[in-house]
C-alpha positions in Angstrom: -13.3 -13.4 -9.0 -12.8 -14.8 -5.9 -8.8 -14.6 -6.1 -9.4 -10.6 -6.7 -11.5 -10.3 -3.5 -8.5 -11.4 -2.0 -5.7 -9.4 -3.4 -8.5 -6.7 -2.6 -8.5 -7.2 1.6 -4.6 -7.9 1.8 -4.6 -4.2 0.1 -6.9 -2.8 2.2 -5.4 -4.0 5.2 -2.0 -2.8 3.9 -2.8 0.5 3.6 -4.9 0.9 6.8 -1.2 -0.3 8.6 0.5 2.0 6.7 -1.9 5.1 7.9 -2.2 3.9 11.2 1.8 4.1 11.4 1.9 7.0 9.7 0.1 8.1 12.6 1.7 7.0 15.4 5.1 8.1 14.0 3.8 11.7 13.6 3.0 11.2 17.5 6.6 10.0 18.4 9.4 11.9 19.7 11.9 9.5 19.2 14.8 9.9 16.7 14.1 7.9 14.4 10.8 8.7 14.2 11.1 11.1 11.3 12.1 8.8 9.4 9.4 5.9 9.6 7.3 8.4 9.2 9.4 10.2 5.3 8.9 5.8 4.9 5.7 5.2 5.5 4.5 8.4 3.8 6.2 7.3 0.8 4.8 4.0 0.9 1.4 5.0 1.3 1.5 6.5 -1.9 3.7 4.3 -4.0 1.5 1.0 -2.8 -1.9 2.2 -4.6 -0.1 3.2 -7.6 2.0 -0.5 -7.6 -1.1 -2.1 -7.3 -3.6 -0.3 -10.0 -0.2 -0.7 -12.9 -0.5 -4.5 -11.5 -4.1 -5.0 -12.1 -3.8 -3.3 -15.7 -0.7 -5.4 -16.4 -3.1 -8.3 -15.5 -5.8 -7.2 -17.6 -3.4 -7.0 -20.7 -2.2 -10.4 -20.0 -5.6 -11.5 -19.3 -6.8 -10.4 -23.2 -3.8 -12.1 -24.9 -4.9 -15.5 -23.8 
């Protein structure tokens, strides 16, 4: 239980990075700006997905044993 707590804060504080950059890139004007911000967009919605088919992966292999 206590290893899921874990894996629980590191994604929380993942995605509160990514938001926070997603921020501050929509407030740049610099060139490459744009494009940290297309990347962290992405990201932002890719990293919840990743981590929910993880945790039913690891419920599947958690039944089999």
């Amino acid at each position: 239980m206590k290893i899921k707590r874990f894996f629980a804060w590191i994604a929380l504080f993942l995605l509160l990075g990514l938001y926070l950059s997603t921020i501050i890139f929509s407030l740049l004007k610099a060139p490459f700006a744009q494009t940290y911000l297309m990347l962290s967009l992405c990201i932002s919605i890719l990293l919840p997905i990743l981590l929910y088919a993880i945790r039913l992966i690891w419920k599947v292999h958690q039944k089999k044993r």
